[in-house]
C-alpha positions in Angstrom: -41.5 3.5 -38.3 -40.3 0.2 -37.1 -37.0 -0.8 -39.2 -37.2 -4.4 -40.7 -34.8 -7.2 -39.1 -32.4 -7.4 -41.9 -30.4 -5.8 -44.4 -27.9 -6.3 -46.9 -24.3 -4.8 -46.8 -22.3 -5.9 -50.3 -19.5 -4.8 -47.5 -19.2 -8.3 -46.1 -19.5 -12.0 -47.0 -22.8 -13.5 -46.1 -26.2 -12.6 -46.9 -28.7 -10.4 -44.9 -27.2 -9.2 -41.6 -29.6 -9.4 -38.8 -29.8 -6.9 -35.9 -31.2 -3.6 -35.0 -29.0 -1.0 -36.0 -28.1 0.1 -39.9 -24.8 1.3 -41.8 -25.5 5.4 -40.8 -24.6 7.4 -38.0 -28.2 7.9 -37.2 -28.9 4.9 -36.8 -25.8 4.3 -34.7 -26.7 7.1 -32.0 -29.0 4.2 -30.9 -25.8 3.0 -29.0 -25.1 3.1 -25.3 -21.4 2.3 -24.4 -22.0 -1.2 -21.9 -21.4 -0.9 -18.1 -18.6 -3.4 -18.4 -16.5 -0.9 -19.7 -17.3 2.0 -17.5 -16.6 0.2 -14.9 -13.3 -1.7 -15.7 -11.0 1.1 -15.8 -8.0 -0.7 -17.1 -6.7 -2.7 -19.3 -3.8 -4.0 -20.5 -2.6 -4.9 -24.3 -0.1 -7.0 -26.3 1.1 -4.6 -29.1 3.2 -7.4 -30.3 3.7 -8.4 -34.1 7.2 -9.4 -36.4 8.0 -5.9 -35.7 9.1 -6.8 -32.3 12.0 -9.5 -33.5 14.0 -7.3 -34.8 13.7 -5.2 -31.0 14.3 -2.0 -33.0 10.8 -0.2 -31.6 7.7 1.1 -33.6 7.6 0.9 -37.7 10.2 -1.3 -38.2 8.0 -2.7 -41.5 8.7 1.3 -42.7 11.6 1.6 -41.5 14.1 -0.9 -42.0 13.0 0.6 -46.2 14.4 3.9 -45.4 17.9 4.3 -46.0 19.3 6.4 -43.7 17.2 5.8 -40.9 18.7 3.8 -37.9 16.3 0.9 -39.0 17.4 0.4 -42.5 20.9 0.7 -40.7 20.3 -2.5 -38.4 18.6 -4.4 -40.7 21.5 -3.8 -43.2 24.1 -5.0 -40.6 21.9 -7.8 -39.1 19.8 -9.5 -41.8 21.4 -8.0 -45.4 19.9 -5.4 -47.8 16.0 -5.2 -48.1 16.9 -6.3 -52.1 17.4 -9.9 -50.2 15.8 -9.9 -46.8 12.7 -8.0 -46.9 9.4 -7.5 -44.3 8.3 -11.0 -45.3 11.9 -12.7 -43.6 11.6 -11.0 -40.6 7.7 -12.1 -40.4 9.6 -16.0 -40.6 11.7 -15.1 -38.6 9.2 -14.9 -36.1 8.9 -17.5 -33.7 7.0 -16.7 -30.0 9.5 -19.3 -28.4 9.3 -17.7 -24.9 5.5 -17.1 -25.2 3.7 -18.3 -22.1 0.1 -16.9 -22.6 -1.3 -18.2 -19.4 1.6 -16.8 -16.9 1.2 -13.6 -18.8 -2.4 -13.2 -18.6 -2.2 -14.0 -15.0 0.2 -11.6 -14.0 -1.7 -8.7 -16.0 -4.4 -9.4 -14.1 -2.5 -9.4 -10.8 -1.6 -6.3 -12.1 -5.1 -4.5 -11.9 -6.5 -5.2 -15.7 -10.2 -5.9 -16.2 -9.5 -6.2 -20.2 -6.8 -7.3 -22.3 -6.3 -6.3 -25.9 -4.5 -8.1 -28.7 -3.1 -6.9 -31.6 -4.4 -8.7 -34.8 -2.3 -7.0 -37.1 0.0 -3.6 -38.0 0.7 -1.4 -40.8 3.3 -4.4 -42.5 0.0 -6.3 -43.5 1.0 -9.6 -41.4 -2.0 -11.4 -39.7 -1.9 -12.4 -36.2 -4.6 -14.8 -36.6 -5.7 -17.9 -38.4 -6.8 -15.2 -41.2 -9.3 -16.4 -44.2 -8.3 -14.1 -46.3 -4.7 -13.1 -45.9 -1.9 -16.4 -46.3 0.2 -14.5 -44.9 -0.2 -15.3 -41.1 0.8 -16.6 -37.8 -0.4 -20.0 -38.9 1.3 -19.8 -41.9 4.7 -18.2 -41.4 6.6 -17.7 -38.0 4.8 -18.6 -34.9 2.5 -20.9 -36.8 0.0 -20.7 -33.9 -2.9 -18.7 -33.9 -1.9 -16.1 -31.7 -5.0 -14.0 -31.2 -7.4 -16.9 -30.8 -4.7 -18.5 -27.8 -4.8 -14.8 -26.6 -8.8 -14.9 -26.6 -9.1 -18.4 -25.2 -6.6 -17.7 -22.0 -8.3 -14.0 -21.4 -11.5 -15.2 -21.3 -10.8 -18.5 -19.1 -9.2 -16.0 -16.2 -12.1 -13.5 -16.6 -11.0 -10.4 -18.6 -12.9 -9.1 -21.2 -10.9 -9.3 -24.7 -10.3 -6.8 -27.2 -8.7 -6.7 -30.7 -6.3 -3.8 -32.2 -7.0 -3.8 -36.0 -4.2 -1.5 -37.0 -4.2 -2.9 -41.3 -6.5 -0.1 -42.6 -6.5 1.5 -46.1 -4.8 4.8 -44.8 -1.9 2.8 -42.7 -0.9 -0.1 -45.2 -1.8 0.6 -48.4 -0.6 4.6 -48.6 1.8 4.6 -45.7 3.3 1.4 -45.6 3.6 -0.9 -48.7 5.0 2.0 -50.9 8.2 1.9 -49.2 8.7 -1.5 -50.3 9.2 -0.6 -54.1 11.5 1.7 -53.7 15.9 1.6 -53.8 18.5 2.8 -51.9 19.2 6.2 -53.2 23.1 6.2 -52.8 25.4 3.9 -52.5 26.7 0.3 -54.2 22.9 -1.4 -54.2 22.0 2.1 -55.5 18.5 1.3 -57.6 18.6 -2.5 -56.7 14.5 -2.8 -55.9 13.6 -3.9 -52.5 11.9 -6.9 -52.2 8.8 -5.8 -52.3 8.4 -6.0 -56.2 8.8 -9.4 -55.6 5.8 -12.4 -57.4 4.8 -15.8 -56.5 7.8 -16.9 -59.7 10.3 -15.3 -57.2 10.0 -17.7 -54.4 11.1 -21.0 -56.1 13.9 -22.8 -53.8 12.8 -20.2 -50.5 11.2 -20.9 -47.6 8.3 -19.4 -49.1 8.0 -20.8 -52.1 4.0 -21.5 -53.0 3.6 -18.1 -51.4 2.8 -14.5 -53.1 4.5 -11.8 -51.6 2.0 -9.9 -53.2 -0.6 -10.3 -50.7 2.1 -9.6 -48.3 3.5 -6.4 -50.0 0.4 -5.8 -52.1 1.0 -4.9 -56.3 3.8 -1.7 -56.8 1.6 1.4 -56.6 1.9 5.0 -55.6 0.6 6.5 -52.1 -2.1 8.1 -53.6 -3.4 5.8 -56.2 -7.1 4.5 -55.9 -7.5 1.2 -53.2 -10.6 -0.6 -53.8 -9.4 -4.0 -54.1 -7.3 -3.6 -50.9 -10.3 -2.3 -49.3 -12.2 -5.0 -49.9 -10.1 -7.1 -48.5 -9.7 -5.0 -44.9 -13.5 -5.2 -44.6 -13.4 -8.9 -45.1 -10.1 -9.3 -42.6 -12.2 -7.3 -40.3 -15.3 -9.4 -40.6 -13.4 -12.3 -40.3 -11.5 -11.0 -36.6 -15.1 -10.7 -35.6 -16.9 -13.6 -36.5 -14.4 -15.8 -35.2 -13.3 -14.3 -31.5 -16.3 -12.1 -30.9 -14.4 -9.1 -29.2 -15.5 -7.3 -26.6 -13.7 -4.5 -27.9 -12.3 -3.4 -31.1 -10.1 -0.9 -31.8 -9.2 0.9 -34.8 -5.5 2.6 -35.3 -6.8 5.2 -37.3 -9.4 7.9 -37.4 -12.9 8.5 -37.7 -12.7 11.9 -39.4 -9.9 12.5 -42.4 -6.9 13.6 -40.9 -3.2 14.5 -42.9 -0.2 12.5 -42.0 2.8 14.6 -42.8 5.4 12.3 -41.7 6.5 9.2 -39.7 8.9 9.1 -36.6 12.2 8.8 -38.3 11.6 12.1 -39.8 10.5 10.7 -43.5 7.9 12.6 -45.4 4.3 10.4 -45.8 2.1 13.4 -46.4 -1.3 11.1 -47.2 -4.7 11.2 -46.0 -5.1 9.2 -43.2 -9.2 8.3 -41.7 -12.4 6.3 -42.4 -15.3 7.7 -42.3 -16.9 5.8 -45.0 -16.1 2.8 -43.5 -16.7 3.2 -40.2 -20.4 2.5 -40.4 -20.3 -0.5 -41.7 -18.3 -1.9 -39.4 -19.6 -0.7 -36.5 -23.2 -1.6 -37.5 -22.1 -5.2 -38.3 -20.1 -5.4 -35.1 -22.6 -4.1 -32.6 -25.3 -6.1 -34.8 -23.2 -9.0 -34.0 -22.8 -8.6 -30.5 -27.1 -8.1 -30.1 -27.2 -11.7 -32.0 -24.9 -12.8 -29.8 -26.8 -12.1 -26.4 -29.9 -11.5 -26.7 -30.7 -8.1 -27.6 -28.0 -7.0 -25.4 -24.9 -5.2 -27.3 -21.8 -4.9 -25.2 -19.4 -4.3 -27.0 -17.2 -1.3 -27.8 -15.8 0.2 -30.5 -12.8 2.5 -30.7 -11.1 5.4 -32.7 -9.7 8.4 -32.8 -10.5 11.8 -34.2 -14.5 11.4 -33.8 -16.5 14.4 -34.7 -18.7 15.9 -32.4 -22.5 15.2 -33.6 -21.6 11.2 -33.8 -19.6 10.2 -30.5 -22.5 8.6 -28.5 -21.9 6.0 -31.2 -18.4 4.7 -29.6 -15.8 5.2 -27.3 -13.2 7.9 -28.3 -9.6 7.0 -28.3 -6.5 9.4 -27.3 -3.6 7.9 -27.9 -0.8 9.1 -25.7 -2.5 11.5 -24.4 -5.7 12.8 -22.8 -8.5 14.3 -22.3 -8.8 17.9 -21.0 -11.7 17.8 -18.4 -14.7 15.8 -17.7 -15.7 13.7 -20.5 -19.9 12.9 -20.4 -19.0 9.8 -22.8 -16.3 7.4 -21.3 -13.5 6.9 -23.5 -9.9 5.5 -23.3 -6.3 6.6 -23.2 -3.9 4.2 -24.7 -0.1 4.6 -23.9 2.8 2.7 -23.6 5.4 2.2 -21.0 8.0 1.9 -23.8 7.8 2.3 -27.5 4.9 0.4 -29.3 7.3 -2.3 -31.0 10.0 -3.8 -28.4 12.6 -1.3 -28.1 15.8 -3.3 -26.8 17.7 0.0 -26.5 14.9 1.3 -23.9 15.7 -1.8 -22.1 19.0 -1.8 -22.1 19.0 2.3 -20.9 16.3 1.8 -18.2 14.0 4.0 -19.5 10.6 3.1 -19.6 8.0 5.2 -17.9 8.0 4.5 -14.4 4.9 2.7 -12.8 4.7 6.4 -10.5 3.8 8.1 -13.9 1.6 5.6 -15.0 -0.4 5.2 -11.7 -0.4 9.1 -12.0 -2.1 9.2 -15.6 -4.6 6.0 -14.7 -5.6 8.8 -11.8 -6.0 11.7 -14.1 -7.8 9.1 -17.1 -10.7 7.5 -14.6 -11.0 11.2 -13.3 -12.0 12.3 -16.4 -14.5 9.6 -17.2 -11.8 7.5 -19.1 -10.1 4.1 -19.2 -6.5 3.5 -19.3 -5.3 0.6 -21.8 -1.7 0.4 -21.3 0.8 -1.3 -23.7 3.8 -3.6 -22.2 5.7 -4.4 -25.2 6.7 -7.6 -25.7 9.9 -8.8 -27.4 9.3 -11.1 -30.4 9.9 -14.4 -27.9 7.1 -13.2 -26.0 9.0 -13.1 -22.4 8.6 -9.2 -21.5 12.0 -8.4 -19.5 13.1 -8.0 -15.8 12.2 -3.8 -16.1 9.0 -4.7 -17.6 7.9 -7.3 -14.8 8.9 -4.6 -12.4 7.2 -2.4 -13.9 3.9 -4.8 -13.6 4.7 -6.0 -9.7 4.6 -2.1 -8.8 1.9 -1.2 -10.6 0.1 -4.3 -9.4 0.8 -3.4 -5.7 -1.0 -0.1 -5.8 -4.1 -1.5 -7.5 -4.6 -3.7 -4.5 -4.2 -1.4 -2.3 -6.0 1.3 -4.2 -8.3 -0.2 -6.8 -11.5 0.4 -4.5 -11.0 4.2 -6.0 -10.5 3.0 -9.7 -12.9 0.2 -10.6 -16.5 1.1 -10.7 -16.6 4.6 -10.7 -17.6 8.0 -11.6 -16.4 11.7 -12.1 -17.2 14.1 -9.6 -18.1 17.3 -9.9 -14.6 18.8 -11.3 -11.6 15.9 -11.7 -9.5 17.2 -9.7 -7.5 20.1 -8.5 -4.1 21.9 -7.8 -1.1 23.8 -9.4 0.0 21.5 -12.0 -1.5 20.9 -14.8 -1.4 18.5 -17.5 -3.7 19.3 -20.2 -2.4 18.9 -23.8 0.1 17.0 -22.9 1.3 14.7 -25.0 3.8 11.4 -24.0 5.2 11.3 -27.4 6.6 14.8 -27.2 7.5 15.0 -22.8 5.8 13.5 -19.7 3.3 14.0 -17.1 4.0 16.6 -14.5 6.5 16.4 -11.5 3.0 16.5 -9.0 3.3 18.2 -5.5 1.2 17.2 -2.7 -1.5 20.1 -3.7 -2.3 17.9 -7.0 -5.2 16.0 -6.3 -7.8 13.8 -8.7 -11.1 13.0 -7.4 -13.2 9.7 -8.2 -16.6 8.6 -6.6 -19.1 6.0 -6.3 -22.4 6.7 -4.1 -22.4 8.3 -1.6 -17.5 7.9 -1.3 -15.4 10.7 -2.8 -11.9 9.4 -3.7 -9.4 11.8 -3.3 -6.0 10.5 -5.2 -3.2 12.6 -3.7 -0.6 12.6 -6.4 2.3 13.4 -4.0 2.8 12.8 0.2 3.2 16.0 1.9 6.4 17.0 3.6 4.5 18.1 6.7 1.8 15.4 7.1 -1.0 17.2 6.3 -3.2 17.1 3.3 -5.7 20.0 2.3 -8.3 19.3 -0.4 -9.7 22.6 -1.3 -12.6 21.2 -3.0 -13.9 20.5 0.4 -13.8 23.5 1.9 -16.8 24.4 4.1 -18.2 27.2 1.5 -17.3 25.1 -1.7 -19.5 25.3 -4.3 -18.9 21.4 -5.2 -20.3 20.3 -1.9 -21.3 21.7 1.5 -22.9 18.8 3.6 -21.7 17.0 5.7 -18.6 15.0 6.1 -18.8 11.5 7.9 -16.2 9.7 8.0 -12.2 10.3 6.4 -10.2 7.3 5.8 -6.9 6.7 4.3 -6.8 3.4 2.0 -4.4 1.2 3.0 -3.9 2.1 6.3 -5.7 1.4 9.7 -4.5 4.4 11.2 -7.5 6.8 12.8 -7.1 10.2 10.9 -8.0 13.5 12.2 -9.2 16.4 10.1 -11.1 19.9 10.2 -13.0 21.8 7.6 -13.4 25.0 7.3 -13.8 27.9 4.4 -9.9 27.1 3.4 -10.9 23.6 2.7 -10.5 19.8 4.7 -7.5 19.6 6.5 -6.5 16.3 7.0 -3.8 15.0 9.6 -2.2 11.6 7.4 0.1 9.3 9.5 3.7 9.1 10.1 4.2 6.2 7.2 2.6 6.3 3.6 0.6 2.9 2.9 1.8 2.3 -0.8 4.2 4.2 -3.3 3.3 6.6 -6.2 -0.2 8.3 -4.9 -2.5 8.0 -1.5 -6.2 7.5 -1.6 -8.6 9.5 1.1 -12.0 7.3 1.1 -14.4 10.7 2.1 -18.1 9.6 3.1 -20.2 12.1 2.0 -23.2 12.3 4.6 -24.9 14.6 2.5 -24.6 13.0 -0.8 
């Protein structure tokens, strides 16, 4: 039975929506993920919001509410009790003066991404974009400028797909976040002084934000678990309205697909609430991809992320693993997000040197595309918008393996296993430790046609690399061998295969850092 053209969804503003899929997941199986995104590989994102001013790292918006926790701490010392200077100050205080959108698009491309992702908003409830239906945005207050819509201009004018992180939903703001924002300090002088979150429109007269309701910001005083309807409303609107303005390639969702309990955030506090969105997942996704069909033809490419997908509906989008990974060969592509720092500008991780080293994440970009998976990586900027001097490293080393190496990246496909060697890295997680110290036996495969990449994760000691996987008896392949090339170099290798695998002889000098690509053309493939 043939479904009609349109249909209504009381979801969004508008009448009928036009377009071929409906707001079910059977409908949605209909969905194929686009090539674009199979074969980009990488991507890089701007996780960058008020959050980042105060340069105290992820959750500040929770944080600096929590007495006792090193945020509250700082934002005590540096701005003055949240009684006085609340979420909403540090959202003015906001001001992207270093922000060169065009230099920093450039250079992440130089650096190897296909895609770049901007964050439209976080759990505080603050728009990053000209937003219809929440004042309180980067128009309005800090930046004034609309920072998404300058991110999606300059993305798309140096050829990267662009995608938008919608991290505002029900779960996040309304039962994780805002609540904080009624409460007092528990000890202490300002003992039971409300924070500023109980604030109204009557408040502001003779502020900076007088005319404004911090209620939109901060939403009415409620309890975590009290009912949301109004405030979901509103997300499906500020979603539709991120759509229908800056047509994203991709759009991610920082939350999950399935229900999932939060028992508590990273400064050690309690949440305990049901985080997920099931409910409201089809909707979205129905008027997205319905969209994107609209919008070319018939054709839908665009993706749609989130986490925790349950098994019968993930042909319908692209599966997200935040800081972390999948354990083998996926047959869906789906993305690994991760950060080199934390997700808010962390100036302490500056200041110690310790962001993840471009090694490790060359090493997990192998492991991801090995997998079937995408890597979007997050370079936190501070709230200027000028990343620093570590950060730029960071990007000029990562960059120079891509263009050495990228031929084994971009455009293509698991073999028959990922990869092979002693160390393992499954279940990792980067919140909790890191990747592996690898050895020279670690090895991730890639292919495309008839070329086997093989991504040696370490140089051996003795010059001579064995791949296993290739051995003469191998059940992954036993034809022929053509030709063995090392990329990056213009040396002539030698090499042997028999039943212990192929044995190959690598030159004196490695041709990049971090990992070493054999280009293997398979006759018999």
């Amino acid at each position: 039975m043939r479904q009609r053209d349109t249909y209504s969804d009381g979801s969004f503003a508008g009448g009928p929506i036009e377009g071929p899929f409906r707001p079910n997941w059977e409908s949605l199986k209909a969905y194929r993920i686009p090539d674009w995104f199979r074969d980009a590989k990488f991507g890089i994102w701007a996780h960058w919001s008020p959050q980042c001013v105060p340069e105290q790292g992820d959750w500040y918006a929770h944080g600096m509410y929590v007495q006792g926790s090193a945020q509250y701490d700082h934002h005590v010392k540096t701005y003055g009790h949240p009684s006085q200077f609340g979420y909403k100050d540090i959202c003015y205080l906001w001001r992207a003066e270093r922000w060169n959108p065009e230099a920093l698009i450039q250079r992440y491309a130089r650096a190897g991404a296909k895609y770049f992702v901007a964050l439209a908003n976080h759990h505080g409830n603050f728009d990053c974009w000209d937003s219809r239906y929440q004042p309180w945005n980067a128009v309005n207050v800090g930046p004034r400028r609309d920072v998404v819509g300058t991110w999606e201009r300059v993305a798309r004018a140096n050829g990267l797909r662009f995608g938008i992180s919608y991290h505002g939903t029900p779960g996040r703001v309304w039962r994780e976040f805002l609540p904080a924002r009624y409460g007092s300090d528990l000890t202490g002088p300002l003992r039971g002084v409300p924070y500023d979150g109980v604030l109204t429109r009557a408040d502001g007269r003779g502020t900076w934000w007088e005319g404004m309701d911090p209620r939109a910001l901060n939403g009415p005083p409620h309890a975590k678990d009290e009912p949301c309807a109004a405030f979901v409303d509103d997300f499906l609107l500020r979603v539709q309205d991120v759509i229908d303005k800056y047509r994203p390639d991709l759009l991610y969702f920082d939350d999950n697909c399935d229900w999932d309990f939060d028992t508590g955030a990273p400064f050690g506090q309690p949440l305990n609430v049901w985080l997920g969105m099931p409910e409201l997942a089809p909707h979205i996704m129905a008027y997205y991809y319905n969209a994107a069909a609209r919008r070319n033809r018939g054709v839908v490419d665009a993706v749609f992320n989130i986490k925790n997908v349950p098994p019968a509906v993930r042909g319908t989008l692209v599966r997200d693993f935040e800081m972390t990974q999948a354990n083998g060969i996926e047959p869906d592509p789906w993305q690994a997000d991760a950060c080199i720092g934390d997700w808010h500008y962390s100036r302490a991780i500056y200041e110690n040197h310790a962001y993840r080293t471009a090694r490790s994440m060359v090493h997990l970009l192998a492991e991801v595309v090995s997998k079937n998976g995408n890597l979007l990586l997050s370079i936190p900027l501070p709230g200027h918008g000028m990343p620093d001097d570590d950060e730029m490293a960071f990007l000029d080393g990562f960059g120079a393996w891509m263009a050495t190496n990228s031929e084994a990246i971009y455009s293509t496909r698991p073999w028959t296993v990922y990869g092979e060697g002693p160390s393992d890295s499954t279940g990792v997680s980067l919140y909790s430790g890191s990747l592996p110290e690898f050895g020279p036996g670690d090895i991730r495969f890639t292919s495309r046609g008839s070329a086997l990449y093989a991504i040696a994760l370490a140089w051996p000691d003795d010059g001579s690399l064995v791949i296993r996987s290739l051995a003469s008896d191998s059940p992954h392949y036993r034809g022929p061998i053509a030709r063995v090339a090392l990329l990056g170099s213009e040396s002539s290798l030698t090499w042997s295969r028999d039943h212990h695998g192929l044995t190959v002889s690598l030159p004196p000098e490695a041709p990049c850092d971090y990992a070493y690509v054999l280009r293997i053309d398979l006759a018999g493939a």
